[in-house]
N, C-alpha and C positions, 0 to 999 in steps of 0.2 A: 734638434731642439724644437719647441712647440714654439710656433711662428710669433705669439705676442710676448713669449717671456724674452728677456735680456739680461743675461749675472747682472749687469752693471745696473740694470733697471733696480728704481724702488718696487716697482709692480711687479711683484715678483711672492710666491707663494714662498719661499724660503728666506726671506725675509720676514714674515710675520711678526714674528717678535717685534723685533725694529719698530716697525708700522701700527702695531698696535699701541707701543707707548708713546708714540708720538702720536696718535689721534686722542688717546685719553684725555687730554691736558690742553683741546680745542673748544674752548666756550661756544664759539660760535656754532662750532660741528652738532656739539649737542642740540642748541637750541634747533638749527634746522631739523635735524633727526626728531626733536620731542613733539614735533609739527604733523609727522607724521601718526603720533598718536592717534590721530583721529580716525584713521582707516582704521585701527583697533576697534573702537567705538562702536564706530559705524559697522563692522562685521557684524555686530550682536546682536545691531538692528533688523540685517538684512536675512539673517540666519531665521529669524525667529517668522519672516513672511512664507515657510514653511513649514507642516504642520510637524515633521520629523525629519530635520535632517542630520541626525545621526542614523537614519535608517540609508536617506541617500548617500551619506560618506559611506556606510558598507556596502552599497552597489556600487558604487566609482572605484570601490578597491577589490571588488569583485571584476570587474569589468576590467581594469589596467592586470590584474592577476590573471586573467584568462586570455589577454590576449599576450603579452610577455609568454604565457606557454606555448602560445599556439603561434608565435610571432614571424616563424619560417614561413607557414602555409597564409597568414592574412596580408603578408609582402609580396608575396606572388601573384595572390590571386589581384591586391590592390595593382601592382606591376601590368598584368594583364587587360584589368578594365581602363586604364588610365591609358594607356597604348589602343585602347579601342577608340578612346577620341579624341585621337591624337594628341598625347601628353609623350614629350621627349623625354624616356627614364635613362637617367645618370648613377651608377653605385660608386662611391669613394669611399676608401680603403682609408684614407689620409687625409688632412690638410691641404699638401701640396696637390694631390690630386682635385681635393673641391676646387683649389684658386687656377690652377690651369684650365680645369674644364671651363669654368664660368669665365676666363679669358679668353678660351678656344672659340666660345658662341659669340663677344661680342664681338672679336677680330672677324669674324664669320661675316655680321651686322653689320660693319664698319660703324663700332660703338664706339663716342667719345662722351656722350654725357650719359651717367648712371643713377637713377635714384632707389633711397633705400627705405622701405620701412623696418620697423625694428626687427632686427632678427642677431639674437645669441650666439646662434652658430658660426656665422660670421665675423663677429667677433672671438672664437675661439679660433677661427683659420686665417684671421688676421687680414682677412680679403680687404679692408679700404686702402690700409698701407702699400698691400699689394698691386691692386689696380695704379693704386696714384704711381709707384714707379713704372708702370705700363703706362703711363701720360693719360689715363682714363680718368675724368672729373667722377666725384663719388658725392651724392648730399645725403644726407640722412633729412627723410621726413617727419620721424616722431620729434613731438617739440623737445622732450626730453634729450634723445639722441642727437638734435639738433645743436644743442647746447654745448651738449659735453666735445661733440666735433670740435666744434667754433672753440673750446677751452683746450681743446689739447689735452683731453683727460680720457679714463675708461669709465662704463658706468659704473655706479656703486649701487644699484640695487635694478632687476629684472624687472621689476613694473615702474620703477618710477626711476630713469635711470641719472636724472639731475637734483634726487633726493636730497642731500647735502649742501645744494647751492643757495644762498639767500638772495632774496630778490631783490638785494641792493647788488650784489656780484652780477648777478646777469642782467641788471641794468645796466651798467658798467659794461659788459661785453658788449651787449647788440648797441648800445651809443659806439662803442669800438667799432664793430664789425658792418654796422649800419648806415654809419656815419650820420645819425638822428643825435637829436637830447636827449639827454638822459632823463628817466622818469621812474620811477618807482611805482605805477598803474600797474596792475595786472593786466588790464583788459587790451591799454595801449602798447603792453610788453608784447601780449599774443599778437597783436593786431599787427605789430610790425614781424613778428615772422613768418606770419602767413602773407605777406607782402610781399615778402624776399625770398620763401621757400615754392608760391605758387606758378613764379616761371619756370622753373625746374622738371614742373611736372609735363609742363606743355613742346620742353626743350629734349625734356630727355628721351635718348633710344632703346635705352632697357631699364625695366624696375623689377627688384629683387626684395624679396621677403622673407619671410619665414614661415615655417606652417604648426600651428597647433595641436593640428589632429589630423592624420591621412584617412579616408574613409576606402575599406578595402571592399565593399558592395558596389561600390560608384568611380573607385582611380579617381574622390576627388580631396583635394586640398583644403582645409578650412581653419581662418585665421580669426584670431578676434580681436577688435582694437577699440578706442573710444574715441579715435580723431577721424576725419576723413581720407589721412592721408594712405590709410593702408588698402581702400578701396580703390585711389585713385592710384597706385605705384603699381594695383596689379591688373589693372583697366584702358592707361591711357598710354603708355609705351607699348612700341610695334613688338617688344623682346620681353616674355615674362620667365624670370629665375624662381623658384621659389626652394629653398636648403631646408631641409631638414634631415632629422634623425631618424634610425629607424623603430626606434620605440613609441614613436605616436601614434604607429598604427592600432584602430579599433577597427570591429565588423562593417560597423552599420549606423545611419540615423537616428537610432531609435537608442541607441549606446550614446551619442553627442547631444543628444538632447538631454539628456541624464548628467552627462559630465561639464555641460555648460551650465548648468544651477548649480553645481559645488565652484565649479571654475571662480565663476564672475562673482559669484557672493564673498569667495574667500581671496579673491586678488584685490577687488575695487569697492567691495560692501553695495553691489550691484543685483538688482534682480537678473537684470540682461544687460552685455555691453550695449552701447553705443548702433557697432557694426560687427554683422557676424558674416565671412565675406567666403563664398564657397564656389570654390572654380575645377571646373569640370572641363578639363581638356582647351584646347585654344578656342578661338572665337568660331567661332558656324557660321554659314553661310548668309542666313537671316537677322542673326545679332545685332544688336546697335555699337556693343562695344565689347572690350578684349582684346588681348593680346594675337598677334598672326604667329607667332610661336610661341607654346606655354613648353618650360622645361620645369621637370624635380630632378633634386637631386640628394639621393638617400646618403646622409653620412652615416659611416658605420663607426670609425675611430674610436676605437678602445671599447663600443657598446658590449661585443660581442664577449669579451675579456669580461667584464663585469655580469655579464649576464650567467656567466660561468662560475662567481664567486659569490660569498657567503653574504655582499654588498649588493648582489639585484634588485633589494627591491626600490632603491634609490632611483632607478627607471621607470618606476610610476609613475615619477614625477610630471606633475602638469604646469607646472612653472607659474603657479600663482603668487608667488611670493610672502603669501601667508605665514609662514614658517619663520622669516627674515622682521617682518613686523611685529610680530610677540616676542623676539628672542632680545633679554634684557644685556648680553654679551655683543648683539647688531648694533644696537641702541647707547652703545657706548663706543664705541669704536669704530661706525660707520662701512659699510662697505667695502673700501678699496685696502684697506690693511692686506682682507683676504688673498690678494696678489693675484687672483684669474676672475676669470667672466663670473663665476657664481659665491655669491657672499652668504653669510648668512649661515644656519644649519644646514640646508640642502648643499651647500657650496663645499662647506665644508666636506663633506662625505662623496661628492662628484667631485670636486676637486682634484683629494686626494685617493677616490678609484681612479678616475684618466690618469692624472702625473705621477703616482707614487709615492711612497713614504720616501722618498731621499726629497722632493722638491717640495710636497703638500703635507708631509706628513705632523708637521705641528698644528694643523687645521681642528683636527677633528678636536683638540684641548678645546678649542676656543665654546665654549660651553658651557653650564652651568647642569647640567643634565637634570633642570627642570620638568624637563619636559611639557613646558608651553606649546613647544614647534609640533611634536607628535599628537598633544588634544588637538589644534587646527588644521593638521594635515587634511585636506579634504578627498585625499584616495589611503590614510590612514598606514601612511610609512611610517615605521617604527625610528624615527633618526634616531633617538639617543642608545638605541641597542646598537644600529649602526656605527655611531661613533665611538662606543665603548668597542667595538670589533677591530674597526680600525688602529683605537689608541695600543689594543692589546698586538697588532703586528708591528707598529713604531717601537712598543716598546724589547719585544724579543730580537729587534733588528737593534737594538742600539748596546752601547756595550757600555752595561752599569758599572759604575764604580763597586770596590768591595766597602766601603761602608755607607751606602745607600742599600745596599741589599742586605745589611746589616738591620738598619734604619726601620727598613719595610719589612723585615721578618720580623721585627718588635712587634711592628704596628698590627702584625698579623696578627702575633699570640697573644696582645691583649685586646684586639677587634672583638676575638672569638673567646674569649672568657667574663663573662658580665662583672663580677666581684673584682675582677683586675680593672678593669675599664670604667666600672664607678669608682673605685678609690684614684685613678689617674684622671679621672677630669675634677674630682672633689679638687686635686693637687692642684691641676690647672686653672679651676674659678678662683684658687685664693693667690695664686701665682700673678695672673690674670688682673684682680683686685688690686694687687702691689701696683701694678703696671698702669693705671689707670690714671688718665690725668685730670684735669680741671673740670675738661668737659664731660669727664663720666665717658669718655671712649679708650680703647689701647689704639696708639698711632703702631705700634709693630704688636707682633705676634712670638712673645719671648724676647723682643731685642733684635728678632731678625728681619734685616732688611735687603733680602734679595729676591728674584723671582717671582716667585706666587705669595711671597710674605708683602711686598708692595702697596699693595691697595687694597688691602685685607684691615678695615679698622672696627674694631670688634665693640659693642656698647659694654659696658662693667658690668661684671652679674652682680648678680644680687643675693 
């Protein structure tokens, strides 16, 4: 079983349903969600301080497409330079194998305090829960990530991962967890958790991250954040972890430099983050600062399976979260319905390549197959061809009733006949019209009120 799913759990991909109508029907949910509008906004800004970038999204997706093919030979060679100065390489097969190795190093360390900047991965292998039953303290340093710890929750969105919370809620926690008053400031909210999060860094014997991009010229690591804390988790402990996949690998500099103006425009409406944080091996002899053992550790878990299927190019992905902020199906139903680490469109379709259509496979529905997510895609993955790929193996695995294939062989032959298809919706506008009430909407669609007829309320034609 994957280490964070649980039957009993609500977080759980196979649950979807469930989770989704119980988030529709959160006032609050939305409102924090509608807050997030602004990063919409804001991209259009950021997009436009270059003079074509729709020329640069066809490089970034040139660039993730050429190294995905070429992905064997830029893992070796990156394996090799990173071993030249002195980078510890790790391959995991599994889950269980990332959370042992990375317990192997710190028993190694005689590691009891751990600090973490954000990293996805991690959360797919379940490693905090894991350490903490190994008696290892775990903190997470992103403010977001920090939050959702302290709540006992998973994120619901990869860039922002305490999206959903109102900052009357985590006023209420850190007064909890603080033991301060409670205040509803922004400034004095941060103010106290960089209070309580910056012993951490001075205490801890290993800090673990994530990596954004492997650079296979150099065997180096490069993350990018907008707080300090990811600069300081992979600088100021004697122990550096850094997880990732194997699909981050690129060539070269001169390829990252290219792929951080789509990144940062389309995660944060940023020209450049904050910190862009590039580590080359353990600290040298000269250094001021750095880690005295830097380890990677390549997970492979299920990449290689996908990489093989008609879903690859879902491994472009740069993890901007782009895709999740335009989608008006996020936007209503928040994050965590999705039941694993990645929400959203992308989530959807990695989701359900790692787990399968028996656990994820009602994911890829969640859609409107707009196609918002694929105009912002900024390395130009096709999701909604992807999740129409997807729906279509859910649905040959499932075993239709005989009059649903009844149903849809109608809906076929008069799809595909124009003269049948305008006399059945003439039927339906005056059908429709019958149905209509005060307010000029239909609350059902024919009467029916189950399923996908729910939240379907149609304006009266005219």
């Amino acid at each position: 079983m994957i280490p964070c799913l649980k039957k009993k759990m609500l977080f759980n991909p196979s649950n979807f349903k469930k989770n989704y109508n119980k988030n529709i029907n959160n006032p609050g949910l939305k409102k924090s969600l509608f807050r997030s509008r602004k990063i919409v906004d804001s991209r259009k800004i950021a997009i436009k301080s270059v003079s074509d970038f729709e020329l640069l999204r066809n490089y970034s997706s040139e660039i993730k497409n050429n190294s995905i093919s070429n992905l064997y030979e830029l893992l070796i060679n990156w394996e090799k330079n990173a071993k030249k100065n002195g980078t510890i390489v790790h391959w995991a097969e599994n889950y269980e194998d990332v959370n042992k190795i990375i317990y192997k190093i710190a028993k190694k360390n005689k590691v009891k305090n751990v600090i973490k900047s954000k990293s996805m991965l991690t959360e797919e292998s379940g490693l905090n829960n894991y350490l903490k039953k190994k008696k290892i303290k775990v903190t997470e340093t992103d403010l977001g990530e920090y939050i959702i710890q302290n709540s006992n929750e998973p994120p619901s969105h990869i860039i922002a991962p305490a999206i959903h919370k109102s900052k009357e809620e985590v006023s209420e926690l850190f007064s909890r967890i603080h033991k301060q008053k409670i205040t509803n400031n922004i400034e004095e909210l941060t103010q106290q958790a960089r209070e309580n999060i910056r012993p951490h860094f001075f205490n801890a014997d290993m800090g673990i991250t994530g990596a954004n991009f492997l650079i296979s010229d150099s065997g180096s690591t490069v993350i990018v954040t907008n707080e300090g804390n990811g600069r300081m988790t992979n600088t100021l402990p004697k122990v550096h972890v850094a997880v990732t996949s194997i699909e981050k690998c690129i060539s070269n500099f001169e390829e990252l430099s290219l792929m951080l103006r789509v990144l940062t425009r389309s995660a944060t409406s940023q020209n450049i983050s904050n910190y862009i944080s590039i580590t080359t091996g353990k600290k040298k002899q000269k250094e001021l600062d750095g880690p005295k053992e830097f380890h990677v550790i390549l997970m492979d878990v299920g990449r290689t399976k996908i990489l093989e299927s008609d879903t690859w190019e879902i491994l472009k992905c740069i993890r901007c979260g782009a895709c999740m902020n335009h989608c008006p199906v996020y936007h209503t139903i928040g994050g965590h319905p999705y039941g694993w680490v990645y929400p959203g469109p992308m989530g959807a379709i990695l989701n359900s390549s790692l787990l399968g259509n028996k656990i994820a496979g009602d994911l890829p529905y969640a859609s409107t197959l707009c196609n918002q997510c694929g105009v912002v895609c900024p390395v130009k993955i096709p999701l909604p061809e992807l999740m129409v790929k997807l729906r279509n193996k859910k649905f040959k695995s499932m075993n239709i009733f005989k009059f649903e294939k009844i149903i849809l062989t109608f809906w076929s032959f008069i799809s595909k006949n124009p003269s049948i298809f305008n006399f059945f919706v003439s039927i339906t506008r005056k059908i429709l019209k019958l149905q209509a009430n005060k307010k000029n909407y239909t609350p059902s669609i024919f009467g029916l009120k189950f399923g996908w007829f729910i939240k379907r309320f149609l304006p009266k034609p005219k």
